[in-house]
N, C-alpha and C positions, 0 to 999 in steps of 0.2 A: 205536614206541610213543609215546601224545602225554603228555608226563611231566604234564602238565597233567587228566591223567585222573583220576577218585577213584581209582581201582583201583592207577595207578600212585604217584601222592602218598599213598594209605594205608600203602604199602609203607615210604614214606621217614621216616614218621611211627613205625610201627613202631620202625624199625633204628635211630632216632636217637638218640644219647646223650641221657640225661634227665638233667638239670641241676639242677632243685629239688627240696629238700626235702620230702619226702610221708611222711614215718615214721610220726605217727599213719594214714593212709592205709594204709599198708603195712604196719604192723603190728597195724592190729586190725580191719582192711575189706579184708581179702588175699583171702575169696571172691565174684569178682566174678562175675555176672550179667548179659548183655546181652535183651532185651526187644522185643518185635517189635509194641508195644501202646504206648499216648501213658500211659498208667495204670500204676501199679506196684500190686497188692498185697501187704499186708503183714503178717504172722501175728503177732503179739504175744504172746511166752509168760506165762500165769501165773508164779506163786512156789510151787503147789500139786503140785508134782511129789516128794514128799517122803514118802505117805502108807506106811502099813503093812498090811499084809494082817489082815483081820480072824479073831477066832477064831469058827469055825461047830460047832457041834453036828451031826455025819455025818448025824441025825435029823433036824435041823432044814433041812438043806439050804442051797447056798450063798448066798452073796450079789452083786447086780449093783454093779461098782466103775465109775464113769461114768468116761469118759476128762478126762483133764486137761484143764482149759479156756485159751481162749488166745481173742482179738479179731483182726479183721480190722481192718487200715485203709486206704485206699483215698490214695492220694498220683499225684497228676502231677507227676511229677519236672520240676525248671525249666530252662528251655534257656539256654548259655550257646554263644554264637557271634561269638567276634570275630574279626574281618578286616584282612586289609593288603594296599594296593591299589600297583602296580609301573607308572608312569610309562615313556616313552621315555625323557624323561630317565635315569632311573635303570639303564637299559639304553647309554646312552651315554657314561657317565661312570664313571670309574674306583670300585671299592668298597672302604670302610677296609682298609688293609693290603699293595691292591693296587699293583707299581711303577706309575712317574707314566708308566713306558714298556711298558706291558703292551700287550699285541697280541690282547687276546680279542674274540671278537665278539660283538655284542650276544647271540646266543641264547646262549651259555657263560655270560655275567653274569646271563641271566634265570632257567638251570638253579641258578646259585649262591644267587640273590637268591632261591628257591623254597627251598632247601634252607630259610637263615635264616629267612626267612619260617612254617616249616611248626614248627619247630623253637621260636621264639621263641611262637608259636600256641598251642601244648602247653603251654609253660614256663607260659602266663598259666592255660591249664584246671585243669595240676595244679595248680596255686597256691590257684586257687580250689576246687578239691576238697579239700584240706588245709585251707582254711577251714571251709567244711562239716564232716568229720568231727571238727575241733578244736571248733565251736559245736554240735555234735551229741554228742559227750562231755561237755562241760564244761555246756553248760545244758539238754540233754534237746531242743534246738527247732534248727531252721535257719530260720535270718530270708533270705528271700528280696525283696530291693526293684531293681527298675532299671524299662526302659525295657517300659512293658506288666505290671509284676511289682508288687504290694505283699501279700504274706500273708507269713505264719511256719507253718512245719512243726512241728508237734508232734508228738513220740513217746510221750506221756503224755497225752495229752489230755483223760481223766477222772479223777475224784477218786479213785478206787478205785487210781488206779495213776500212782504219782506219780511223781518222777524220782528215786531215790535219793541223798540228799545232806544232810548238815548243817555248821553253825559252829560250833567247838570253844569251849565256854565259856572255856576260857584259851586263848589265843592262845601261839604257840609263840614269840614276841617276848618275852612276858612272866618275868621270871626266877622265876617258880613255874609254869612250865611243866612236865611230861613228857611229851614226845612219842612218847618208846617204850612206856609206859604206856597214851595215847591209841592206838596205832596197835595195841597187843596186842588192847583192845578193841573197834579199828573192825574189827580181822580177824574176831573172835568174830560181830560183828553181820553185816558181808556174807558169811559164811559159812551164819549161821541165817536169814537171809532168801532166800538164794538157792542156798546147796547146794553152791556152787561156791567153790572155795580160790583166795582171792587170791593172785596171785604176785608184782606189782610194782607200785610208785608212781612218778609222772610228775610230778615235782616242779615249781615254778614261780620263779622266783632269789630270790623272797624267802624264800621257804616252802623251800628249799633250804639257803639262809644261814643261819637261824633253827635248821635241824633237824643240823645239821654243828655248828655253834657248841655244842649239848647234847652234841653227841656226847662227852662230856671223854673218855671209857674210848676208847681205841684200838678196843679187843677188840669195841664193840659193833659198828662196821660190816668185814665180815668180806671183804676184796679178793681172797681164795686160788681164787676164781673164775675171776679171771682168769688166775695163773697156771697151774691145771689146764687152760686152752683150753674153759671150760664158754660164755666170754665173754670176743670179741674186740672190743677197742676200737678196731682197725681198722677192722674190718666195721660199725661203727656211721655212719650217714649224717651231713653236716655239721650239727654244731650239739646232738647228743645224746653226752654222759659217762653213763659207767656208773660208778655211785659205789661201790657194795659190796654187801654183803649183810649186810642185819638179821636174825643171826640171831634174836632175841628174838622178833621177829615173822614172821619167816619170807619176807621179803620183800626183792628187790631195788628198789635206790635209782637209779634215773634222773633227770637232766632232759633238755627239751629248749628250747635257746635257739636260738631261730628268729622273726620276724617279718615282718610283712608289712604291705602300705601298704593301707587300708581305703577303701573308695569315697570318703568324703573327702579322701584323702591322708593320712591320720593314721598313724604308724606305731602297728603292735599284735600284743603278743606270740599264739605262737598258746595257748599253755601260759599261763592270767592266774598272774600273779606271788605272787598270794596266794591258789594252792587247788592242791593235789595232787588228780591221780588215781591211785584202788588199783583195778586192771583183774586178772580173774578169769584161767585159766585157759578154754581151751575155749568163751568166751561165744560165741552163734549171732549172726554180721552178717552183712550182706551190703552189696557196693559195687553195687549197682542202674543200671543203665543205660536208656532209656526210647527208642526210636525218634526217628528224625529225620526229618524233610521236606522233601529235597531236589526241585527244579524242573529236568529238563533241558530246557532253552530249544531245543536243536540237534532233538529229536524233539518236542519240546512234549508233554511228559507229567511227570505228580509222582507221586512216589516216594515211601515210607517205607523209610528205609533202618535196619537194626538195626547197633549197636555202637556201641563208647566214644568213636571217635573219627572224625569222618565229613565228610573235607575236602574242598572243593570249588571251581569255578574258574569267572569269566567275565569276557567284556569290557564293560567300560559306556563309554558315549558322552558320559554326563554330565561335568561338572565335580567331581574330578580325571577327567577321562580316562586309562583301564589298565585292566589285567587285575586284578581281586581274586581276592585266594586265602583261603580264609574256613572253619575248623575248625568244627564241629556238635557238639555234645556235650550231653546232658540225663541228669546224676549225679544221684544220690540213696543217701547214705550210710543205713545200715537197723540200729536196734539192736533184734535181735529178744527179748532175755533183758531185761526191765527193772532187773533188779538185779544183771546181768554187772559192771555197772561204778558206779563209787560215789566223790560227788565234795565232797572236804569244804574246808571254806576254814578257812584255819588261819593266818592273822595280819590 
């Protein structure tokens, strides 16, 4: 088999250990979709699914109840494809770790230098997928800019239907704050807006610090979660505490502390510092996947290939001269319930 194949490098890609943090990812875009179409559409639920059956007179006869309404929106998901290109050099010369007296041969270092390669490839997509659905929770939009790219995604895109979210007139920094107070009645409200019982907040370190600091009562944040096995802090991915449970408001207490370097270099949390989110129960997402268009040069024919992740190999004559090996992926995080999720800043 030529390991250099899609067929066989999808495989490697698969079985690999995943290394970064994807938890928003993974826990609220867990039903993924792959697409065999450069388009995604995209159903957008009302808030109108809450009505009552009306009373009819037998005499009168019944009544026509129109199906709930919901918009279409129509997204080409953006392609994200970086590569890394393997020299002779890099096939002649020993690889970190390796002894100074190692006896491999050039194709055993190019098998290995694939493995790293396919591996370090993913690490950069989920990363950038984690971004995504962190700027697709927290501002309603994905801002998509690089090479060939400048728009922003919106999920809200008319006035009728806006992004769920406000700023708490006191700020929980403030020592006439109540935060337990505030959060009794941000439940009340994404509860009457959308039907669906929030279950937890995604705190951000300031908006964390702030809301522990009020905590004075022990009793209010409730940790017997953990010891019943309801919630393991084990099983939690690097950089996410489970802090307790509010009984007052019925809600568990997370953050998560993780960042990432922004196309300028900048580090940046992916949770902003100063806004929790309270995420529903049951909301409809989807992790959206779009086709790719691969070129096999060896039969001279182009392809649209479906799936998440769709790697591929050749040799250039150019300057560096090697083999590139170059992953394919066009994500698109989907929040179908506009008021699943509800994002307030609160210092």
């Amino acid at each position: 088999m030529d390991m250099f194949d899609t067929r066989t490098m999808l495989r490697m890609v698969q079985e690999a250990d995943k290394k970064p943090t994807t938890f928003l990812r993974d826990r609220y875009f867990g039903n993924v979709i792959t697409y065999n179409t450069a388009r995604v559409d995209v159903d957008i639920i009302g808030d109108k699914g809450r009505r009552v059956a009306p009373f009819v007179n037998p005499k009168v006869g019944g009544i026509v109840i129109e199906d709930q309404g919901y918009r279409t929106e129509s997204y080409e998901a953006p392609e994200v494809s970086p590569m890394k290109v393997t020299t002779s050099e890099d096939l002649l010369k020993r690889s970190p770790g390796e002894t100074v007296y190692s006896q491999k041969s050039p194709n055993e270092r190019a098998a290995e230098k694939l493995g790293r390669d396919l591996s370090d490839l993913d690490d950069i997509i989920s990363r950038r997928e984690e971004v995504m659905c962190a700027e697709a929770l927290f501002t309603g939009q994905v801002t998509v800019k690089g090479n060939g790219y400048d728009e922003v995604i919106k999920y809200w895109p008319s006035a009728s239907a806006k992004q769920p979210k406000e700023t708490l007139s006191t700020k929980w920094d403030n020592q006439n704050a109540e935060p337990l107070t505030d959060l009794r009645a941000i439940r009340r409200k994404v509860i009457q807006k959308s039907g669906l019982s929030p279950a937890e907040i995604i705190c951000g370190t300031s908006v964390l610090e702030a809301l522990l600091g009020k905590l004075v009562n022990g009793k209010d944040l409730d940790t017997r979660r953990v010891d019943m096995g309801m919630v393991n802090p084990s099983h939690l991915p690097d950089g996410v505490t489970y802090w307790g449970y509010l009984k007052d408001s019925g809600l568990d207490v997370y953050s998560y502390d993780s960042w990432y370097l922004d196309d300028n270099g900048a580090e940046q949390p992916f949770v902003p510092a100063d806004k929790f989110l309270v995420a529903c129960r049951g909301v409809a997402t989807t992790m959206a996947y779009s086709c790719v268009e691969v070129v096999n040069e060896n039969k001279q024919e182009q392809m649209m290939v479906e799936g998440s992740r769709v790697p591929i190999s050749w040799v250039q004559r150019k300057n560096p001269s090697g083999r590139i090996v170059q992953i394919k992926s066009r994500p698109l995080p989907i929040i179908h319930q506009v008021n699943g999720f509800y994002v307030v800043t609160a210092i």
